[in-house]
C-alpha positions in Angstrom: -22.5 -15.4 -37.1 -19.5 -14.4 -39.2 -16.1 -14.0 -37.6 -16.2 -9.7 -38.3 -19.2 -9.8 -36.2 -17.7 -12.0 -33.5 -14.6 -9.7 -33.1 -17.7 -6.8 -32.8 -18.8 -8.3 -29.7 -15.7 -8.7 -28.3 -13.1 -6.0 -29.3 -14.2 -4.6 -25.5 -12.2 -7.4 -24.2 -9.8 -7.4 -27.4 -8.5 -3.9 -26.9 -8.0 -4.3 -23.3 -6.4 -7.1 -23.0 -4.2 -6.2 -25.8 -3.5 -3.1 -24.0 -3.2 -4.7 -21.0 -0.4 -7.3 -22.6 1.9 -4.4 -23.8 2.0 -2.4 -20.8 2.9 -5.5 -19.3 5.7 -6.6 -21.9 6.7 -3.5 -21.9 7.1 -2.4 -18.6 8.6 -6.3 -17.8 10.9 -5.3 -21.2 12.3 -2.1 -19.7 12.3 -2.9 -15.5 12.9 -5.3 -13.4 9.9 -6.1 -10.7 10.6 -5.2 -7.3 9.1 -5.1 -3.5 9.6 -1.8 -2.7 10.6 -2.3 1.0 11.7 -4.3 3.5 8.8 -4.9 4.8 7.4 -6.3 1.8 9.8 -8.7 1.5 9.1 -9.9 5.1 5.9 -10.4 4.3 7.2 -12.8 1.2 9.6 -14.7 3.6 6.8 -15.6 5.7 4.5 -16.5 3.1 6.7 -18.5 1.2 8.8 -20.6 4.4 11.7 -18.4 4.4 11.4 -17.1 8.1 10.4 -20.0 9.5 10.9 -23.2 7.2 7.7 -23.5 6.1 4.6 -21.3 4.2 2.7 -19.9 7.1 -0.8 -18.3 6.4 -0.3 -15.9 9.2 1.1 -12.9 8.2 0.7 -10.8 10.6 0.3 -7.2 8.1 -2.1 -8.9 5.8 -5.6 -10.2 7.2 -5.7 -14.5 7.1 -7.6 -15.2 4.5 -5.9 -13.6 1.8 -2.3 -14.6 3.7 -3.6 -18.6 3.9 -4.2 -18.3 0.5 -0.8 -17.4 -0.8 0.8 -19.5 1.9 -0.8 -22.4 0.3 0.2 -21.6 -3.4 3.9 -22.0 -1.9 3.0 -25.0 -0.5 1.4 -26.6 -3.3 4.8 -25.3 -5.9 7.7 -23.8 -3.1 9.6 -22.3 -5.9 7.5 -20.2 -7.3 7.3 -16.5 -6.5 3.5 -16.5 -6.0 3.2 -13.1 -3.5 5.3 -11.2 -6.5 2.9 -12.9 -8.9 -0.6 -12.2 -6.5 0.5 -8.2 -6.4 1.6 -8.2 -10.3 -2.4 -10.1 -10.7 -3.7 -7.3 -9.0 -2.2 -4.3 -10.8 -2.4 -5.1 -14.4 -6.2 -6.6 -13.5 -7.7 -3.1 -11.8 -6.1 -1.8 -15.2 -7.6 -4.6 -17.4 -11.2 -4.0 -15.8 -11.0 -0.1 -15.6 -10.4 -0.3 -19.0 -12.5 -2.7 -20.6 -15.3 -0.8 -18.6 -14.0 2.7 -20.2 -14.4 0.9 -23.8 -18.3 0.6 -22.9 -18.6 4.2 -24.0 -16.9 4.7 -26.8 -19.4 4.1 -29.6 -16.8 3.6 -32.6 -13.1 1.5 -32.6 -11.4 4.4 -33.2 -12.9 5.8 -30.1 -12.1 2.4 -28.2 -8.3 2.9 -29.4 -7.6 6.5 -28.2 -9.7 5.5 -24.7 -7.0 2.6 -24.6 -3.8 4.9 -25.8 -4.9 7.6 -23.2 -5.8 5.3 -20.5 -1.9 3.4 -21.2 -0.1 6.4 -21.4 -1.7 7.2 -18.1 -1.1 4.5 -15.8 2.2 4.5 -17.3 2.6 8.3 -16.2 1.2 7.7 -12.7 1.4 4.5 -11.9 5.0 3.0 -13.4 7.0 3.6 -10.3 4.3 1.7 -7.8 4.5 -0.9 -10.8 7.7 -1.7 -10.7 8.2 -1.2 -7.3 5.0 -2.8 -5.8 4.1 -1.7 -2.4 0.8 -3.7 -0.5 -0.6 -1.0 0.5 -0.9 0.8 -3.1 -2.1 -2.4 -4.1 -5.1 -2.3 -1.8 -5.9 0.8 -2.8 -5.7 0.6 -6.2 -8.2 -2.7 -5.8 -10.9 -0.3 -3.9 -10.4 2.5 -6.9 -11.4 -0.2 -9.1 -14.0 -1.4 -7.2 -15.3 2.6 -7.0 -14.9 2.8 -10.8 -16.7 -0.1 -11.8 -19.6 0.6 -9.5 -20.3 4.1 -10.7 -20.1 3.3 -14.2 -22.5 0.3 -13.9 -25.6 1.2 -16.3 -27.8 3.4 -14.2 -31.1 2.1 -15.9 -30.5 -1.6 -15.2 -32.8 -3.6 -13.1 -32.5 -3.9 -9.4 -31.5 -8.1 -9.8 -29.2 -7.0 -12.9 -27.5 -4.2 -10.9 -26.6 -6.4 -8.2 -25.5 -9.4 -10.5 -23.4 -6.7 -12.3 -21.6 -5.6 -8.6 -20.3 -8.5 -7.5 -17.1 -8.7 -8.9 -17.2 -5.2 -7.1 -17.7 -6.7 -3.4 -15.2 -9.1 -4.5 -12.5 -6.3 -5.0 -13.1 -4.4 -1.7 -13.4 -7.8 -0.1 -10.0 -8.2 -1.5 -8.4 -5.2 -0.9 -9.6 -5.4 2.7 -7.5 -8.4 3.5 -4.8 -7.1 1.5 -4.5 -3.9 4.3 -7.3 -3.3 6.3 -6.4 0.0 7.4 -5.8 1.1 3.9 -9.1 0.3 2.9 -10.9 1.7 5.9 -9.1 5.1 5.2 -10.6 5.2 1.5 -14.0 4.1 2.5 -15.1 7.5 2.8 -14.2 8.0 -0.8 -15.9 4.9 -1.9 -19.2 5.8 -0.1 -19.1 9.1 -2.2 -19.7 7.1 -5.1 -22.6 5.0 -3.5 -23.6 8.3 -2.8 -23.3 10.0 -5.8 -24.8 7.0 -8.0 -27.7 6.7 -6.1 -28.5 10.5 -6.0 -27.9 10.5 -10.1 -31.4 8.6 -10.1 -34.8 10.8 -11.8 -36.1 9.6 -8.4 -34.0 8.8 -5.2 -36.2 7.2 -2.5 -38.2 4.8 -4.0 -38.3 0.8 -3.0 -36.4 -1.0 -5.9 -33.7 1.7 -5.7 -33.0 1.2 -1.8 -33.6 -2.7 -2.2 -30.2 -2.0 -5.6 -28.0 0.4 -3.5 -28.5 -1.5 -0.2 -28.0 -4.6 -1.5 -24.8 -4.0 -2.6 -23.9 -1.7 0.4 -24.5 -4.9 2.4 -22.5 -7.5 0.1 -19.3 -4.8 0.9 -19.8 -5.2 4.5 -20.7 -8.7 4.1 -17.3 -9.1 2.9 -15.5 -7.1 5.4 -17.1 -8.9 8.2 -16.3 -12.2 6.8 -12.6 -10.8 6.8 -12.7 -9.5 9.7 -14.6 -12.4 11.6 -12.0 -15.2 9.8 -8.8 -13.3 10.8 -10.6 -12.9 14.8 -10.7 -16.1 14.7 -7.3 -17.4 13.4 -5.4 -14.9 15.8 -7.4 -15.9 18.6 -4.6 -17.5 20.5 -3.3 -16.3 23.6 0.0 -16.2 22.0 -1.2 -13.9 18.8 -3.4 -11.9 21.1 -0.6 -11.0 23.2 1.4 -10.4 19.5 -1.0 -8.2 18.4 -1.8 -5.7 20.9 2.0 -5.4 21.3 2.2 -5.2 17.6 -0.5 -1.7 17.5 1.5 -0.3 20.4 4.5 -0.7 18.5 3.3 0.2 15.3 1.6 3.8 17.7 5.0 4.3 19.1 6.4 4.3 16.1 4.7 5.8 13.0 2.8 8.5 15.2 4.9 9.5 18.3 8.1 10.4 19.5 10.0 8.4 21.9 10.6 10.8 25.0 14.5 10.8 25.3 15.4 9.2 29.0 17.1 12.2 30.4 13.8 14.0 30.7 11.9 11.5 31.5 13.8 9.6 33.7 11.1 8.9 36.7 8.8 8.0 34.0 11.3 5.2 32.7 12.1 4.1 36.0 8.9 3.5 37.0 7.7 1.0 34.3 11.3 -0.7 34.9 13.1 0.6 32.1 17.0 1.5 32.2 18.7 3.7 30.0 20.7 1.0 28.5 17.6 -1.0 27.8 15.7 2.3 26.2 18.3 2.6 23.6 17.0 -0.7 22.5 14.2 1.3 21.5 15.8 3.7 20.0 17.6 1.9 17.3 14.7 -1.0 17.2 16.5 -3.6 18.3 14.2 -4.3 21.5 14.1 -7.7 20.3 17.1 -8.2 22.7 15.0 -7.9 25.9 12.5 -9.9 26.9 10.6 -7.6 29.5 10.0 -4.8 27.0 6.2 -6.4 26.2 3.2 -4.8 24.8 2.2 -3.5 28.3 5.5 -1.5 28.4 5.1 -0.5 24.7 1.7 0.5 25.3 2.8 2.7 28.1 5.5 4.7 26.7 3.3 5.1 23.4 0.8 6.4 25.6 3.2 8.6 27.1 4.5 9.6 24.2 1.1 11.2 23.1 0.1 12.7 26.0 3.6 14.7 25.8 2.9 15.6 22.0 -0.7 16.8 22.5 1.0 18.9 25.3 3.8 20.4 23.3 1.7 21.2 20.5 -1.8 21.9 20.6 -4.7 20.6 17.9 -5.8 23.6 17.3 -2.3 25.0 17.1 -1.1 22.6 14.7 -4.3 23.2 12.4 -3.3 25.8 10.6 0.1 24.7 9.9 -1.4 21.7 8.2 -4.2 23.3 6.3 -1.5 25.4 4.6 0.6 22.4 4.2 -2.4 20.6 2.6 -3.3 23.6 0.2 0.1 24.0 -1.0 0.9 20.3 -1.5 -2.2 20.1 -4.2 -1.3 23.4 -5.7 2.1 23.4 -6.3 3.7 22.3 -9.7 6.7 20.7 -11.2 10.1 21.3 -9.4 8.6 22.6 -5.6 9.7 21.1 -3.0 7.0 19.2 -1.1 4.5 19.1 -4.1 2.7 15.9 -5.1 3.2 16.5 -9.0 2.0 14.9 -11.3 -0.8 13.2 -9.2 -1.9 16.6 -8.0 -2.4 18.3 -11.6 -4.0 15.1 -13.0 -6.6 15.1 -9.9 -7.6 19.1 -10.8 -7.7 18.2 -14.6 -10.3 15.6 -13.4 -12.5 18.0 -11.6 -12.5 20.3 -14.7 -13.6 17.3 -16.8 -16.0 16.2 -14.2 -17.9 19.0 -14.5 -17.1 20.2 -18.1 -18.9 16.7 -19.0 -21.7 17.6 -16.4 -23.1 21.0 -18.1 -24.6 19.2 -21.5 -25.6 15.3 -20.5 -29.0 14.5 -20.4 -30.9 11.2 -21.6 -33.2 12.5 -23.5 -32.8 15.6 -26.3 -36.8 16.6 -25.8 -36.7 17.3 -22.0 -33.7 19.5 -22.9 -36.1 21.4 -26.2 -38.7 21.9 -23.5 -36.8 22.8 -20.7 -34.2 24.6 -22.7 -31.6 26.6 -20.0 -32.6 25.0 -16.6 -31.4 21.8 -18.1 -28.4 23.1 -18.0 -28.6 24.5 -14.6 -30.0 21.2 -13.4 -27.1 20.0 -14.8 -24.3 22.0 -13.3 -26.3 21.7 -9.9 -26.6 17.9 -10.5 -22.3 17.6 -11.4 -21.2 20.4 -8.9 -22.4 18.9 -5.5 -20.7 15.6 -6.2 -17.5 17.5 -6.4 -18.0 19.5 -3.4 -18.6 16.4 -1.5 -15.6 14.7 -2.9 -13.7 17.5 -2.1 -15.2 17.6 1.4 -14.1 13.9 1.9 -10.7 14.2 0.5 -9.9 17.4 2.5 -10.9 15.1 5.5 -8.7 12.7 5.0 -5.7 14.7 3.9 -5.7 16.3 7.1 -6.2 13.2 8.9 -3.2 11.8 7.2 -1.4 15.1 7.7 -2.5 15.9 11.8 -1.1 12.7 12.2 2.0 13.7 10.6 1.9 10.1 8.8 2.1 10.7 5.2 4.7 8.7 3.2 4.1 8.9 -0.7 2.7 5.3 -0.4 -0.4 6.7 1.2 -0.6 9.9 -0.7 -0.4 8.2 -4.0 -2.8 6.1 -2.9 -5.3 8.8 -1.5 -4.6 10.4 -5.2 -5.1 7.3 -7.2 -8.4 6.5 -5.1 -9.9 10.4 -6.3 -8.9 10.3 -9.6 -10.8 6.6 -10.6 -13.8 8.3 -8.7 -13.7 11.7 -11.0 -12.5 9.5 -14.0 -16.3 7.5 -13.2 -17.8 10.5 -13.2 -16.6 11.8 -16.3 -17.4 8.6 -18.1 -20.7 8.3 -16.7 -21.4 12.0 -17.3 -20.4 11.5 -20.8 -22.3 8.4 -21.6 -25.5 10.4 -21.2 -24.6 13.3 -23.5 -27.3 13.2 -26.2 -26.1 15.2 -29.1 -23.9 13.3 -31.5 -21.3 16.9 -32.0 -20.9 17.7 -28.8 -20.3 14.3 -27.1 -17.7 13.7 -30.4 -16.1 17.4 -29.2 -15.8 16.5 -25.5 -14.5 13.3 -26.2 -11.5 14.5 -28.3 -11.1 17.3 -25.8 -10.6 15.1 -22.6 -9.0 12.3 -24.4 -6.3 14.5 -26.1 -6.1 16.7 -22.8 -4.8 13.8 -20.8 -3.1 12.4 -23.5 -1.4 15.3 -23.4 -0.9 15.3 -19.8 0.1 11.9 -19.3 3.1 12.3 -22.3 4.2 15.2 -20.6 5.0 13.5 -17.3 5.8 9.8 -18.8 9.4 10.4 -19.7 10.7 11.7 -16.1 8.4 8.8 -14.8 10.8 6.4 -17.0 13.7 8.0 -16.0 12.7 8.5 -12.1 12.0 4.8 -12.2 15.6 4.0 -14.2 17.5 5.5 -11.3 15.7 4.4 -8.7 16.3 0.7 -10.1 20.1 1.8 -10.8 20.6 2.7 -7.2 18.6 -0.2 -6.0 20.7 -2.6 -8.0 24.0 -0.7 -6.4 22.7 -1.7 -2.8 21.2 -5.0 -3.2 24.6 -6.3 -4.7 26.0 -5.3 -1.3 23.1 -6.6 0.9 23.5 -10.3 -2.0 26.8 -10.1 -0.8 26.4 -10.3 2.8 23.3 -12.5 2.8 24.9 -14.8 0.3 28.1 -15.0 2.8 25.5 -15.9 6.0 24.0 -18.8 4.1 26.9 -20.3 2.3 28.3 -23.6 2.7 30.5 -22.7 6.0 27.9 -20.9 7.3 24.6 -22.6 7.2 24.6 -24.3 10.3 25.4 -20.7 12.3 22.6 -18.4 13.2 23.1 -14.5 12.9 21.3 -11.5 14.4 21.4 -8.1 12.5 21.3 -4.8 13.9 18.1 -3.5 12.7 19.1 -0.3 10.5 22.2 -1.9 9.2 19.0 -3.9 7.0 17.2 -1.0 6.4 19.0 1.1 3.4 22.9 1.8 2.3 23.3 5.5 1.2 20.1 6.5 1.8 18.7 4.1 -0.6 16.9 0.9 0.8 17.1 -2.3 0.3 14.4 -4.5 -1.4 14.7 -7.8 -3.7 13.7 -8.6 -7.3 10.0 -10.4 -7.4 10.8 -12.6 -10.8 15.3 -13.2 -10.5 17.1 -15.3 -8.4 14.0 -16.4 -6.5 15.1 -18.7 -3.7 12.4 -19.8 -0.9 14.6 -21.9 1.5 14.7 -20.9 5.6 17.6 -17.9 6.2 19.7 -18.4 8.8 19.3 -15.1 10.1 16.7 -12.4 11.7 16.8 -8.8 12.3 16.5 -8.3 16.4 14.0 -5.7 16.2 10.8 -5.1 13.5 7.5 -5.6 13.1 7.8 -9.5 13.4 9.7 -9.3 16.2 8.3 -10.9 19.4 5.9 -12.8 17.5 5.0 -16.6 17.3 6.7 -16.9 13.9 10.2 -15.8 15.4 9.5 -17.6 18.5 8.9 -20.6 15.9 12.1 -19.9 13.6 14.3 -19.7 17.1 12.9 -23.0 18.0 14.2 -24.0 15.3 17.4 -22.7 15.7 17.7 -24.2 19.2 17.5 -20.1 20.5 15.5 -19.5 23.5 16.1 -15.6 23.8 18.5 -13.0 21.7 20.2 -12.1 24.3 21.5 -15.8 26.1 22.0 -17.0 22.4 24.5 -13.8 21.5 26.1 -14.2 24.9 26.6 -18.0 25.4 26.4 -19.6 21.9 29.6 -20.1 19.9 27.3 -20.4 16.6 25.5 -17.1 16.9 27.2 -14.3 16.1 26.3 -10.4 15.5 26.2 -8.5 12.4 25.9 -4.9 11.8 26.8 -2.3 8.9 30.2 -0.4 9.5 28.7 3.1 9.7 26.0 1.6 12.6 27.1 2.5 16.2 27.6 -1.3 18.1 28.3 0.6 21.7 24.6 0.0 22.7 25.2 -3.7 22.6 28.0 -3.6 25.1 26.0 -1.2 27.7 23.2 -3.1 27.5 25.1 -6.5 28.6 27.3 -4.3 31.2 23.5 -2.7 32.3 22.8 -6.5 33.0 25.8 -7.4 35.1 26.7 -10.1 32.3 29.3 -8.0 30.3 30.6 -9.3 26.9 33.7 -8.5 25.0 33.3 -8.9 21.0 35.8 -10.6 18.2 35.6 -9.4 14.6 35.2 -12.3 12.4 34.5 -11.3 8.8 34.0 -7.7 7.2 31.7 -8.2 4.1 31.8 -5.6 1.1 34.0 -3.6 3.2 30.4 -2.4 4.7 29.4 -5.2 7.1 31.2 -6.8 10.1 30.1 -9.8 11.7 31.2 -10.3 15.3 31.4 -13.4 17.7 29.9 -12.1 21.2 30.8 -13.9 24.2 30.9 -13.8 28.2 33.7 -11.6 29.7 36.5 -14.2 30.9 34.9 -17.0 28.9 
């Protein structure tokens, strides 16, 4: 075999991973990696032994498996950034394997090349800023798109054993992305049983033996691979002490992202009676309830509960409805410059329902069923397209307004709920197209679409640049003030104090919040220092990295240890801290000791008359 035929039966994987490489070069070129929030660069610390010394597999927002995993990368080479390497894997390999598939049905390399441009200029459109600024959750989703892609476009005609061989890389991916954020991936399930749905029903006949034993079979490898990830994590939370952890960890997490803490002169008799003082709700308020020991996930659970019961009572289901059908209606209609529209992602979702069932009307296999049937071909056709897009429509309208009754809906969710729809309408297009029969018109379509999101996506990718160049302008700004600080903490004449951090003086400066580079200045050593509130807080992992520490509690450390002192941003109310000691009958009087950046103070607490 000669080398020109070689390249033939490889320039699949030639193009993409060329492809692949410059959106990579160039994007590394251009930006600088990032985790997008603070959370994710908790999640690092305790992956790679920053919180508590050493690489811990439980991460508490990720399931084990996939946490262990990581955790032992660090262990095996410490200095490398492996969680900003894992998420970078993941989002330039959904690409890679969305587009190599793609390539499949293009029948000439010119064809190949303007699937590959469109496909680039795409992603880069859509997906730069979640690139850059890589956020778990997205990540997770963008593995189950895949994984929905892949399985639609898997050839239709193949054997039952080939079909399943050829899905397994697909269990592997919602396997994956499952571990990565459970509840992510339960949300989209819906979306990616449309497309088990909608493959199988594309079948000349649906219910027959080998087709159940093709769809069923891999139906069950998914859940296989959910219940393994489900079973594994069971098992390595099921300590007392990360039971306890993780039902106070949901309550939290309800209280939280989907109620409203009932202020305490309303609902005073109800905070007296689960033993709760003013001074100690405030702790609450600004999440630093890290500071008291008695407020445990029974006392979390209750005032979430509470919290509900008051918001189901204030405001109606079916009063809040229509509010949020309008919402949803006018957040997918709405273009370029409204306030509260999802553009781009929104446009480039109804451009894939036109091309979904533009490519619909002419496929068919076989060019004499269409000469004998002539128009009900057709028909058959538009029937056969149009009822898979009402029932993605159906199942995306469900879980907008799931997402939106909740009033839950930060952009990366949205995003995510886009990106998932618009792999599952971009399979359908492919698929639809692959089975066009007549050489002009599948030539015709394919220019159309591929030009029409060309289009598109060049239209929208130079604000994407430039939304992403500020946002990594301003993100520079604060995270040379947050270096600052965190740089002072862990110097030299520091390292052997221990510092607690009000909770939003970590959060953001300005507005803007505070993340680190993935790639620069990558140091994996234990901080000196935790946050007194957060999702961590309360767990085994800070009881571990206090043990450390010689701390027993926040609030005994802070009051009676010379070497642990208090830090919070200039603009961040401290009066809570004082109440809350005074609340106690142990009142404190505080020192200023350093003022960072002219932003942060760090003060020395100690025992009034001490």
């Amino acid at each position: 075999m000669d080398i020109r035929n070689q390249l033939k039966q490889k320039e699949n994987w030639i193009i993409a991973l060329s492809a692949t490489a410059v959106l990579c070069l160039l994007a590394g070129m251009r930006f600088d990696y990032f985790y997008d929030l603070n959370d994710d660069v908790l999640m690092k610390d305790i992956l790679a032994g920053v919180y508590t010394g050493t690489p811990e597999g439980h991460n508490i927002q990720m399931l084990w498996l996939v946490s262990a995993f990581i955790s032992l990368l660090y262990r095996a080479a410490r200095s490398l950034p492996w969680y900003g390497i894992f998420l970078c894997v993941c989002h330039f390999g959904c690409f890679f394997l969305i587009l190599k598939r793609s390539l499949v049905f293009g029948r000439t390399v010119l064809g190949k090349l303007a699937v590959a441009l469109a496909e680039l200029l795409l992603f880069g459109a859509l997906f730069l800023e979640h690139l850059i600024f890589a956020q778990y959750t997205v990540t997770c989703t963008f593995l189950a798109a895949a994984a929905a892609f892949l399985f639609y476009t898997t050839d239709i005609e193949l054997s039952s054993k080939a079909f399943i061989k050829k899905n397994i890389p697909v269990a592997f991916l919602v396997f994956t992305a499952y571990l990565i954020r459970s509840e992510m991936l339960l949300l989209v399930l819906p979306m990616i049983c449309v497309a088990g749905v909608a493959k199988w029903g594309s079948e000349a006949k649906i219910f027959t033996k080998e087709h159940a034993l093709k769809y069923l079979a891999v139906i069950g490898m998914i859940l296989a691979g959910i219940a393994i990830g489900q079973l594994t994590h069971m098992a390595a939370y099921g300590a007392l002490k990360w039971r306890s952890f993780t039902e106070f960890f949901n309550n939290r997490t309800e209280l939280y992202d989907f109620q409203e803490i009932p202020s305490y002169a309303e609902n005073q008799a109800f905070y007296e009676s689960i033993g709760l003082s003013e001074s100690e709700k405030i702790l609450l308020d600004n999440y630093n309830f890290g500071m008291d020991e008695e407020i445990d996930e029974f006392m979390v659970g209750q005032i979430a509960q509470y919290a509900g019961e008051n918001r189901k009572a204030e405001k109606p289901f079916l009063e809040k409805l229509p509010e949020k059908l309008k919402d949803y209606g006018y957040r997918f209609l709405s273009g370029k410059g409204k306030a509260g529209s999802d553009y781009p992602w929104n446009w480039m979702v109804i451009l894939g329902y036109m091309a979904a069932f533009l490519t619909a009307v002419p496929r068919k296999y076989a060019k004499e069923r269409i000469q004998e049937e002539g128009r009900m071909t057709y028909v058959r056709n538009i029937l056969g397209g149009s009822w898979k897009l009402f029932f993605l429509f159906a199942v995306r309208t469900a879980l907008w307004m799931y997402i939106l009754m909740r009033e839950r809906a930060p952009e990366r969710i949205t995003h995510s709920l886009y990106l998932m729809e618009f792999c599952i309408l971009a399979a359908f297009v492919f698929a639809q197209y692959g089975g066009i029969c007549y050489v002009r018109t599948r030539k015709l379509m394919g220019a159309i679409l591929v030009a029409g999101f060309a289009v598109m996506a060049i239209g929208i990718l130079p604000d994407s640049i430039e939304a992403v160049s500020d946002k990594q302008v301003r993100r520079e700004e604060v995270n040379k003030l947050y270096r600052e600080l965190y740089d002072y903490l862990s110097g030299e004449e520091n390292k052997e104090n221990f510092y607690l951090i009000d909770v939003y003086s970590t959060v953001s400066y300005a507005g803007e919040p505070y993340c680190e580079k993935m790639f620069v200045d990558v140091d994996n050593s234990l901080d000196n220092y935790d946050i007194m509130g957060g999702w961590a807080c309360k767990s085994p992992l800070q009881r571990k990295k206090f043990a450390s520490f010689g701390i027993e509690s926040m609030e005994q450390a802070l009051r009676e240890r010379e070497d642990v002192y208090f830090v919070r941003m200039k603009s961040e109310d401290m009066q809570w801290l004082l109440d809350y000691y005074e609340g106690h009958g142990t009142p404190v009087q505080v020192e200023l000791v350093e003022t960072i950046a002219n932003i942060f103070e760090i003060y020395a607490v100690s025992a009034v008359g001490r």
